[in-house]
ZAMAR-499934 format. One record per residue (C-alpha): residue in three letters; x negated, y, z negated. Coordinates in steps of 0.5 Angstrom, whole numbers, padded with zeros to 4 digits, always signed. Layout:
# ZAMAR-499934
alaXYZ
...
# end
This chain:
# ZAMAR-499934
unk-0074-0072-0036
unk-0076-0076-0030
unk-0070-0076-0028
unk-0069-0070-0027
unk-0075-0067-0024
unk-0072-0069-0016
unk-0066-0066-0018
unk-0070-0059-0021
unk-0074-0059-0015
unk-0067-0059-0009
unk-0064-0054-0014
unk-0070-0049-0013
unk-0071-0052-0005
unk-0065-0050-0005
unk-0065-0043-0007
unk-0071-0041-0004
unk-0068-0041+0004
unk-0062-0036+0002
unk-0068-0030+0000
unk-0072-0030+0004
unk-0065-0031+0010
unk-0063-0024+0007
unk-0071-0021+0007
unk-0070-0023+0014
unk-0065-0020+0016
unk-0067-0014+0012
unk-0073-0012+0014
unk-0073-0015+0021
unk-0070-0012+0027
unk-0064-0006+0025
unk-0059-0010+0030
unk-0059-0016+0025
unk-0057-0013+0019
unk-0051-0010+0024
unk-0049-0017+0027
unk-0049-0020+0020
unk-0046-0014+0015
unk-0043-0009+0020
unk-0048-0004+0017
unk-0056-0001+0017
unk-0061-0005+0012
unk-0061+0002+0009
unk-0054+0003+0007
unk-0053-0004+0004
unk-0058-0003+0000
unk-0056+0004-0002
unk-0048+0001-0004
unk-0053-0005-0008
unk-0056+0001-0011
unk-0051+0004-0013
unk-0047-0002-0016
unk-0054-0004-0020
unk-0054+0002-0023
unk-0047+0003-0025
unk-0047-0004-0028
unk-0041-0006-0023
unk-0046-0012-0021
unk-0052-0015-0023
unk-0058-0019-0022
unk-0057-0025-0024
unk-0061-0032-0024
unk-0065-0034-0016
unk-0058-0028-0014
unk-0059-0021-0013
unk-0054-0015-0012
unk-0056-0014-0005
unk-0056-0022-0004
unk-0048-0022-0007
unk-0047-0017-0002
unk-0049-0020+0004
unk-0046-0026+0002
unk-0039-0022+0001
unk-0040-0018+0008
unk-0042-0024+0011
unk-0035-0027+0010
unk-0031-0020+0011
unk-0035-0019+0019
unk-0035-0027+0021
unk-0029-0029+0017
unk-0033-0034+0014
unk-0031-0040+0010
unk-0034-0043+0004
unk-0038-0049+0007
unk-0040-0044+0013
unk-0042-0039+0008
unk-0045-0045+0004
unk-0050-0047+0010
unk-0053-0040+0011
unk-0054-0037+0005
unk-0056-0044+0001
unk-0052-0044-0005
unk-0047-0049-0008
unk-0040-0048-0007
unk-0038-0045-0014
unk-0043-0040-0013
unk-0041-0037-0006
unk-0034-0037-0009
unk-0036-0035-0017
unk-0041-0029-0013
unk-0035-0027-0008
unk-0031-0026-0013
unk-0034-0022-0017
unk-0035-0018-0011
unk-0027-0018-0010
unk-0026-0015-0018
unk-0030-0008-0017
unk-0026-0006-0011
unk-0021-0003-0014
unk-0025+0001-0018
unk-0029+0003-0012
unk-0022+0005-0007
unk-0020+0009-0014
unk-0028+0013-0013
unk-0029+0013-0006
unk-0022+0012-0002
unk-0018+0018-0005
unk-0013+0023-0001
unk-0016+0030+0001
unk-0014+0037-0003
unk-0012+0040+0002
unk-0014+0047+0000
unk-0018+0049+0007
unk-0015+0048+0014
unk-0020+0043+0017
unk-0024+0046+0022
unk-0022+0041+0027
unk-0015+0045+0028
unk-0018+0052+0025
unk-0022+0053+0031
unk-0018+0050+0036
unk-0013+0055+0038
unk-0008+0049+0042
unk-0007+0047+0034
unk-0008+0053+0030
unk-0004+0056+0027
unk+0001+0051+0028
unk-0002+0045+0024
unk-0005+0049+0019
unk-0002+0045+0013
unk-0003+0039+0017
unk-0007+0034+0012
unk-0008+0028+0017
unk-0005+0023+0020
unk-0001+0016+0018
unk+0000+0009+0021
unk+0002+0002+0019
unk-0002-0003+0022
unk+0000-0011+0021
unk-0005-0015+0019
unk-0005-0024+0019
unk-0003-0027+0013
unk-0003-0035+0011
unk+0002-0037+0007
unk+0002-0044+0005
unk+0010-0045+0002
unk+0014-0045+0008
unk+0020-0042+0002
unk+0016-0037+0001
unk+0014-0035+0009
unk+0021-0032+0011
unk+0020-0024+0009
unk+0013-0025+0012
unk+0014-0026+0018
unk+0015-0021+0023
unk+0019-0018+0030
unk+0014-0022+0034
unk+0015-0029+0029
unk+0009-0028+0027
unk+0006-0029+0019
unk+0003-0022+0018
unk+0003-0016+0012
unk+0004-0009+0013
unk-0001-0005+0012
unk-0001+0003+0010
unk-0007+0008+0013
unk-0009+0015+0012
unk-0014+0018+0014
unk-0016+0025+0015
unk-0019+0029+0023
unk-0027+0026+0020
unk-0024+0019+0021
unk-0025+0017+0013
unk-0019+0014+0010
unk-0017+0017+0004
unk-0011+0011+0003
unk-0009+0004+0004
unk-0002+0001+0001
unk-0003-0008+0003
unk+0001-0013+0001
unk+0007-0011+0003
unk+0012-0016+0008
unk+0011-0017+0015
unk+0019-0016+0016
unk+0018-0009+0012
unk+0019-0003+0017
unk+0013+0003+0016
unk+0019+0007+0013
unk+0019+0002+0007
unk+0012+0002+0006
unk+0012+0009+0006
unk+0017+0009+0001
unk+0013+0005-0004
unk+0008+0009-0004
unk+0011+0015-0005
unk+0015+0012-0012
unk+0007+0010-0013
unk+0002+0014-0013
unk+0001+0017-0007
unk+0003+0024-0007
unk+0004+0030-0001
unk+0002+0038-0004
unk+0008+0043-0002
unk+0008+0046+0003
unk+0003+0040+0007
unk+0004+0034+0011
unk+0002+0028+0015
unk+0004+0027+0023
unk+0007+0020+0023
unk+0009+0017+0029
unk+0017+0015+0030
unk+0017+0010+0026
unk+0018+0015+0020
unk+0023+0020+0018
unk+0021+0026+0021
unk+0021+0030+0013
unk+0018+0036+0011
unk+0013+0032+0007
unk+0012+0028+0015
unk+0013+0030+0021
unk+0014+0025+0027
unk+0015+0028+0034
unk+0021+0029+0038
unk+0024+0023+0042
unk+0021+0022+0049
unk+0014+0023+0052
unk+0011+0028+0055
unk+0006+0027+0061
unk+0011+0022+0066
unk+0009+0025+0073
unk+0008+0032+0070
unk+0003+0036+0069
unk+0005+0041+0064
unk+0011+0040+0059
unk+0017+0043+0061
unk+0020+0045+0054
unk+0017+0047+0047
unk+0019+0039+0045
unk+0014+0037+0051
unk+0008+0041+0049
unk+0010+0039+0042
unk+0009+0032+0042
unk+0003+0033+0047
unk-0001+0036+0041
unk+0002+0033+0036
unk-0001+0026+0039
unk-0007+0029+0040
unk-0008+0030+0033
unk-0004+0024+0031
unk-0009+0019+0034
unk-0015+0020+0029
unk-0011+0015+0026
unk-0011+0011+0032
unk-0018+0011+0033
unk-0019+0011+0026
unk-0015+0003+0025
unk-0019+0001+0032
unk-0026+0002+0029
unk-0023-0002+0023
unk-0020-0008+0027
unk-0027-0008+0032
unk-0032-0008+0026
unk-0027-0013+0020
unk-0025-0019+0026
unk-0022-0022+0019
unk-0017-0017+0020
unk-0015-0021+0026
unk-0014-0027+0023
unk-0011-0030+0018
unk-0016-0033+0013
unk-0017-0039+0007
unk-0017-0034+0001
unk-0011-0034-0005
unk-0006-0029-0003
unk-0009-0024-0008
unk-0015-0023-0005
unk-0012-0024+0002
unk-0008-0017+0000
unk-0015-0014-0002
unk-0019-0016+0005
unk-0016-0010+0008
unk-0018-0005+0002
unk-0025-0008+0002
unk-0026-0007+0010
unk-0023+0001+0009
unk-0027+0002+0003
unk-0033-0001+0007
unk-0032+0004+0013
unk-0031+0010+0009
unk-0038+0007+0005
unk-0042+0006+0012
unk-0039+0014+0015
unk-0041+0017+0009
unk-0048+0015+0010
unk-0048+0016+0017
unk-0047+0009+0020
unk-0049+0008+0026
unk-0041+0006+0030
unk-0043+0008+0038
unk-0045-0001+0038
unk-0038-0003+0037
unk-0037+0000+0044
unk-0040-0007+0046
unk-0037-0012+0042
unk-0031-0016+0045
unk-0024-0013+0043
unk-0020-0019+0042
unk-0014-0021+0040
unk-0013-0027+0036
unk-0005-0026+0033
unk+0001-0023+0036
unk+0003-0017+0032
unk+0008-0012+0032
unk+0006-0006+0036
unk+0009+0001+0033
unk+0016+0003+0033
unk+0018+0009+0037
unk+0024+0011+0034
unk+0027+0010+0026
unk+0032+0005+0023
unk+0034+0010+0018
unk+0034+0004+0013
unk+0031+0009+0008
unk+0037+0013+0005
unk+0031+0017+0000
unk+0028+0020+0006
unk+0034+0021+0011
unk+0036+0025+0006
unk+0031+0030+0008
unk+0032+0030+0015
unk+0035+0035+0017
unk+0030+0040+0013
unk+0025+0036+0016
unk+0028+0038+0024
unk+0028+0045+0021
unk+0021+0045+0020
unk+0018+0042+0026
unk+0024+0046+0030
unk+0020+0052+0027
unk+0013+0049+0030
unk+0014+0048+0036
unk+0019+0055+0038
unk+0012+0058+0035
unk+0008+0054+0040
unk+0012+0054+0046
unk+0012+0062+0045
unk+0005+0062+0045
unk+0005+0058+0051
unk+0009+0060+0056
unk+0007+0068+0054
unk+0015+0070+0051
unk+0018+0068+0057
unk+0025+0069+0055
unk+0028+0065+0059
unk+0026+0059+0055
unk+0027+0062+0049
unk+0035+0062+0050
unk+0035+0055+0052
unk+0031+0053+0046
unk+0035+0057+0042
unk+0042+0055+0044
unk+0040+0047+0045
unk+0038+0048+0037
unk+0044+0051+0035
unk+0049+0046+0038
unk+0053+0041+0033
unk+0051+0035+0033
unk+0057+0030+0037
unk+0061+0027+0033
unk+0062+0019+0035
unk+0069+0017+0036
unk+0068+0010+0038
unk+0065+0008+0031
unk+0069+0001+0029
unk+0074+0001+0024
unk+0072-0004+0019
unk+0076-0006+0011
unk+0075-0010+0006
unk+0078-0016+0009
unk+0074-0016+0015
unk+0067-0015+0011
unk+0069-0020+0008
unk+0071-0025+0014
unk+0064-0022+0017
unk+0061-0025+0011
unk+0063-0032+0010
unk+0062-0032+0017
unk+0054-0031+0016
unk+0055-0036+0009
unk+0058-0042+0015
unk+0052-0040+0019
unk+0045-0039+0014
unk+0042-0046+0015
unk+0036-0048+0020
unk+0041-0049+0026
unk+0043-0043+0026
unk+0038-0037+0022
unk+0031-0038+0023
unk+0026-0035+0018
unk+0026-0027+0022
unk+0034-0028+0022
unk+0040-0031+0026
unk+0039-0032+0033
unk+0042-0029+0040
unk+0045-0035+0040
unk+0048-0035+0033
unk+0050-0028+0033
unk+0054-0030+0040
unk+0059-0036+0036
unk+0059-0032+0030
unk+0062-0026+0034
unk+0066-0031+0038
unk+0070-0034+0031
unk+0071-0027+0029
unk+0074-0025+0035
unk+0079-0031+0035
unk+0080-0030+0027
unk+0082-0023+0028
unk+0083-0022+0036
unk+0087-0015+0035
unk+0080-0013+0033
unk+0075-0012+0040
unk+0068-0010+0035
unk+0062-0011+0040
unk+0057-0016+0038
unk+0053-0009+0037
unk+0058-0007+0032
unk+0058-0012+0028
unk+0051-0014+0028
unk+0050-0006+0025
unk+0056-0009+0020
unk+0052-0013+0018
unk+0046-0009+0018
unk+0050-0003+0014
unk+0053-0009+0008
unk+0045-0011+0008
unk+0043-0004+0006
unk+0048-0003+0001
unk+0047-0009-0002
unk+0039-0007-0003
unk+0042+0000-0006
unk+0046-0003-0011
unk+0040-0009-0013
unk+0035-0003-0014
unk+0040+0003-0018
unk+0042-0004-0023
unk+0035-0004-0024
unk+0034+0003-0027
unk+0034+0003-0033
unk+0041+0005-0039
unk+0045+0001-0032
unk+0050-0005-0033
unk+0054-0009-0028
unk+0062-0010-0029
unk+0063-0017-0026
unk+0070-0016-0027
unk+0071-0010-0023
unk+0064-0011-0019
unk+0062-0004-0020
unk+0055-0001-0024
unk+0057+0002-0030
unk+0052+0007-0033
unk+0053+0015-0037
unk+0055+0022-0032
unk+0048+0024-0034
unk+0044+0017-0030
unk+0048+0016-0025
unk+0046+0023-0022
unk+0040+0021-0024
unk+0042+0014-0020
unk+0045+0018-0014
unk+0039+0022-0013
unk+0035+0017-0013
unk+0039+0013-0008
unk+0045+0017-0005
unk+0047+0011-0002
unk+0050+0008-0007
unk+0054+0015-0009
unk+0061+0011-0005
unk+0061+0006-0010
unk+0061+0011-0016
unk+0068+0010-0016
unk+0068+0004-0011
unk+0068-0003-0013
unk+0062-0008-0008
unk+0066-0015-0009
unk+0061-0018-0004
unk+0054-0017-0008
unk+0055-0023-0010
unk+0055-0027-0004
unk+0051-0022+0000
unk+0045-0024-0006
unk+0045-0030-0003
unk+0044-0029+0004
unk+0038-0024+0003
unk+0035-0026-0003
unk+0029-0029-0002
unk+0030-0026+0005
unk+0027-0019+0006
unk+0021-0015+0004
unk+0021-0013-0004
unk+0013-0011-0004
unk+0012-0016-0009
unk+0005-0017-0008
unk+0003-0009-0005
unk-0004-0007-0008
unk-0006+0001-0007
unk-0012+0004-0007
unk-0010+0008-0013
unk-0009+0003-0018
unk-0015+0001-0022
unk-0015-0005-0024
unk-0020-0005-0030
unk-0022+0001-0035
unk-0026+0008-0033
unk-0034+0008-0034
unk-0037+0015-0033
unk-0040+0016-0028
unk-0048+0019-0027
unk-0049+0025-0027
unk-0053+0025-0020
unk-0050+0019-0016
unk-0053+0016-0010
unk-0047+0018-0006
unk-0047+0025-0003
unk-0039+0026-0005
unk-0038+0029-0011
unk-0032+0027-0016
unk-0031+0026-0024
unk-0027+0021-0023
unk-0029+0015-0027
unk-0032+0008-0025
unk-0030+0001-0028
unk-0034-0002-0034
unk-0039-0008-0032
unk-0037-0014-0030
unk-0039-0020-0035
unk-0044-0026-0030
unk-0047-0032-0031
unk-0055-0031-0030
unk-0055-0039-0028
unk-0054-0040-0019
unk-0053-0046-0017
unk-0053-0051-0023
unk-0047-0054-0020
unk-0052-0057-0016
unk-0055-0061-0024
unk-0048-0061-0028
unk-0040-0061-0026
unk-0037-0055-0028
unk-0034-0057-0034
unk-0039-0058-0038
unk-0045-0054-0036
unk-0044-0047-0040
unk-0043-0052-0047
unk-0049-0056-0045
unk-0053-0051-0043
unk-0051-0046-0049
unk-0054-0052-0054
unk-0060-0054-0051
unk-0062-0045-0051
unk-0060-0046-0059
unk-0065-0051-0060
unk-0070-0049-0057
unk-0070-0041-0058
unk-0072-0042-0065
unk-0067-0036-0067
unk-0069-0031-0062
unk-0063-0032-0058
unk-0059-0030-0064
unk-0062-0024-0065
unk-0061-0023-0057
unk-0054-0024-0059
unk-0053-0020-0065
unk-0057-0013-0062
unk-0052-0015-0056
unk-0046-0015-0060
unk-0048-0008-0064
unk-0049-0005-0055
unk-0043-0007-0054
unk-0039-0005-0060
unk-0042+0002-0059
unk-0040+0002-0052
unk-0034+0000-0053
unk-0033+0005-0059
unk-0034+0010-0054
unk-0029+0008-0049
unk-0024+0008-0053
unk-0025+0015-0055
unk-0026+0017-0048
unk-0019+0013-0046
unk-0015+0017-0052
unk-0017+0024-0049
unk-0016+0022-0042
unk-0009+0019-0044
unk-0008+0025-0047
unk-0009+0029-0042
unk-0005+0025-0037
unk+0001+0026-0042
unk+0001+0033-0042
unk+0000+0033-0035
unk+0007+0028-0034
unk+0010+0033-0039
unk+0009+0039-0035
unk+0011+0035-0028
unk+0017+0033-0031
unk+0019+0038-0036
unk+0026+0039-0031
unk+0028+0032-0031
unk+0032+0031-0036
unk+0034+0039-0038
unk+0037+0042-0045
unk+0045+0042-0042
unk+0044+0035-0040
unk+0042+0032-0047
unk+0047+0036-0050
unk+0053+0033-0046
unk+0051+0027-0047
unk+0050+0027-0055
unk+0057+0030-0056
unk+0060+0024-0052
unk+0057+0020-0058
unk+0062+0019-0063
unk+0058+0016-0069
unk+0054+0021-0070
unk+0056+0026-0075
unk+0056+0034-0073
unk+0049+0035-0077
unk+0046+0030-0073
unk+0048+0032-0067
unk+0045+0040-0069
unk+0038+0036-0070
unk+0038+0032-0064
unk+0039+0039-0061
unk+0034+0042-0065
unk+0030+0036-0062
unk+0031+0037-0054
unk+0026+0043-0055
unk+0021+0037-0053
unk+0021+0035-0046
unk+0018+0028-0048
unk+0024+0028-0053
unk+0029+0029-0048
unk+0026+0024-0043
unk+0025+0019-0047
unk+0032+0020-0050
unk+0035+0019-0043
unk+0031+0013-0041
unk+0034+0009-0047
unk+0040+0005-0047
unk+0046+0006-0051
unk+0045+0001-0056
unk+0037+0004-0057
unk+0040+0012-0057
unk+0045+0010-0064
# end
């Protein structure tokens, strides 16, 4: 006992400095809590509020909601470690880290509530009462970008698809945000050598959905789609005044609305200086820290957060990362399909515009017009390439993958130099640029990534003698729509995927560790009836997140061992209260866990019907029917079941998705 009263006292000694920083630094001047947490003392205890009530967190033993905040915000403002975070808030280094944590886990639950797309139903009145915008960007949603963010990674095996243009280490970060500068979605995680395009793509395949008829503006780094529309090529404004042609004036307003989205990852980079750096955290949460920034900026908005104070802090930069991209590569085949339909829609906005603008001088009108109407040329200087010079090309690129000659963002000026110099000694009738077979080999890799993601899909098999997918008419439709790149290997065999896997696996950005703001993590909790934020939702929040009680007990006992002692030395000395404690616990939390239950069966139930009725044309009657007819183990009274069975959506999706073995 003796022994333990010094100790005892350094343990409450210690916890004491952390209060009363925190009070400080609440009730002092407003300026302190900016500096420290990015946020007004009112709006921190606000969030604290609202995270106590809905049970997300709590306070714990000598650590309060609010105090487990600011050490969290602390650490996002300052990038701050451990030991630093340790010596300002007076907590042993397994509470900081337990507290963080905890923190780290109601985030995706807090994105999925607060950081959400926009329904899209009004014209925002920023475009509505602007005549330079209105009527022609009236289903205009927001606006898109992706911004790079540093990451650490300490395996350098693992470091090449995260190394960007600039040679740097970074992930790449999708934002969305709407003309209030709020945030309405957040795609992290995903390789710093993806292209936005990718990205994009990812998002799209996830839950990331655009409602017909709308659209968000996206620089030219993006497909110009139906879905998003990016300016045309060229900038207005290089010594003139005034556009000269509608696609000037296009992209001048264009760009206008379109910076909201600049402005908006500005903000956020000035406030989070984490998001500069790379920081010491696990690469799960490193993909988290830009969600938490996004989610915190919305949080701060909507409570009307003071923001003209960044003005003043220094804007520097520590990492150096890619800027935009002014034009796209055209390596997503799913959204090049839609080009041309996009360029239509766009055509339409802009003619509407110049119309307006130049008061229907026709004269412009003409021009516009019959510049539309031409064909594009067709390119007459394309190499012509066959199997035996793919072939040679790659085992040139196999001679030439090692660390001489290909670093981890790929092969060298210099490498690509003695590799086009070898092929046109070995095929000197052949007089390819160094561009042509730099695009052959951009052209072999994107085939590649095609066929590796259509064998993926479900009821498709490879043929290793004849190197070709083998999969029913009705998928590989269903192949070809998702992947129209790879419609030339329908009856065409790719000897090289082999070869090829060898060179990018392991290579390219596959969004292993993307994280999005619609994905929650954890079961839904109902919200309140009257939340303490203003914006209304039905959306549901997480259960509450099970802590210790016990703050810095590292300080007295190694972890290995302080829950067990802890545990018996309670049972001795409660006399049988702490069982009944347990016992009306175990009855709490068996009823709430029967009402979540109940309410997670009918919410499943509405989401299936929902994805009944989204997917109902799929997989149509005919297609099922052609497809039982060619099975030739099932009898004709089987086979006029199994029709009577397609009547159901759910039957028929299920039943395409299946593999043969499975469908007998």
């Amino acid at each position: 006992m003796l022994f333990l009263l010094p100790a005892l006292y350094l343990f409450k000694k210690s916890k004491v400095p952390g209060k009363e920083r925190l009070k400080e630094i609440l009730e002092g001047h407003e300026k302190n809590c900016l500096v420290a947490f990015l946020m007004e003392p009112s709006v921190l205890r606000a969030i604290a509020t609202f995270l106590r009530e809905e049970r997300l967190l709590r306070d714990t033993r000598g650590v309060t909601v609010e105090e487990k905040l600011g050490i969290f915000l602390f650490m996002l403002s300052h990038n701050t470690s451990y030991e630093d975070l340790q010596h300002e808030f007076k907590h042993s280094g397994e509470t900081i880290h337990r507290h963080i944590q905890s923190v780290f886990s109601v985030i995706p639950a807090l994105l999925y509530r607060f950081v959400k797309p926009t329904t899209g139903i009004e014209t925002h009145w920023k475009i509505s009462t602007d005549e330079k915008f209105f009527p022609y960007f009236q289903n205009c949603l927001g606006a898109i970008d992706g911004a790079h963010v540093p990451i650490t990674i300490s395996a350098e095996k693992q470091q090449a698809p995260y190394r960007n243009r600039k040679g740097t280490l970074s992930q790449n970060v999708m934002l969305v945000c709407d003309f209030d500068f709020n945030f309405m979605f957040i795609s992290s995680g995903w390789e710093g050598s993806a292209t936005d395009a990718r990205v994009l793509r990812s998002a799209l395949f996830g839950d990331f959905n655009v409602p017909e008829g709308k659209y968000y503006l996206v620089d030219g780094g993006y497909a110009n789609t139906p879905s998003f529309i990016a300016p045309y090529r060229g900038e207005f404004g290089r010594g003139h005044q005034h556009p000269r042609n509608y696609e000037e004036l296009f992209n001048h307003r264009h760009a206008i609305l379109r910076n909201h989205i600049e402005r908006a990852i500005g903000v956020l980079k000035k406030r989070f200086s984490i998001l500069k750096v790379g920081t010491h955290h696990p690469i799960k949460d490193q993909v988290k820290i830009p969600a938490a920034a996004v989610l915190f900026h919305n949080l701060i908005r909507m409570h009307k957060g003071d923001e003209s104070w960044l003005n003043h802090q220094p804007n520097n930069t520590f990492v150096d990362l890619p800027g935009g991209v002014s034009h796209y590569n055209n390596d997503v085949v799913s959204l090049s399909s839609q080009v041309d339909y996009g360029n239509s829609i766009r055509d339409m906005i802009a003619l509407n515009m110049w119309n307006d603008y130049s008061h229907n001088q026709s004269r412009y009108i003409k021009h516009v017009w019959k510049r539309i109407s031409k064909d594009q040329p067709v390119d007459r200087n394309r190499a012509n390439w066959n199997a035996g010079l793919e072939k040679a090309l790659v085992e040139l690129l196999h001679e030439h993958n090692n660390e001489c000659y290909r670093g981890q963002n790929g092969w060298s000026s210099e490498s690509w130099n003695r590799i086009v110099k070898l092929f046109h000694e070995n095929f000197s009738h052949n007089s390819f640029t160094k561009v042509q077979i730099q695009d052959k080999e951009q052209e072999l890799k994107r085939d590649y990534k095609a066929l590796k993601e259509a064998r993926q899909q479900s009821g498709v098999s490879w043929d290793d003698r004849v190197c070709m997918i083998v999969a029913e008419e009705p998928i590989w439709a269903n192949i070809i729509k998702s992947f129209p790149r790879t419609k030339k290997f329908r009856n065409k065999s790719f000897p090289l995927f082999e070869a090829l896997g060898e060179l990018y696996d392991g290579q390219t950005a596959e969004g292993t560790m993307n994280f999005t703001s619609t994905q929650p993590s954890q079961p839904h909790v109902t919200l309140p009836s009257q939340p303490p934020f203003t914006q209304p939702s039905a959306t549901q929040l997480d259960p509450p997140i099970i802590q210790s009680d016990d703050d810095d007990l590292a300080i007295l006992n190694p972890p290995a061992t302080r829950s067990v002692s802890k545990r018996g030395k309670r049972a001795r000395t409660n006399d049988g209260k702490a069982d009944k404690r347990r016992q009306d616990g175990r009855v709490a939390v068996s009823e709430m866990m029967g009402r979540f239950l109940e309410m997670k069966e009918k919410q499943a139930e509405a989401e299936e019907r929902a994805r009944t009725n989204a997917n109902e044309n799929d997989f149509p009657v005919p297609m099922c029917i052609a497809v039982v007819d060619g099975m030739e183990d099932l009898s004709e009274d089987e086979k006029v079941d199994a029709f009577d069975i397609f009547k159901d959506a759910q039957n028929r999706a299920i039943f395409m998705t299946a593999k043969d073995s499975t469908r007998a």
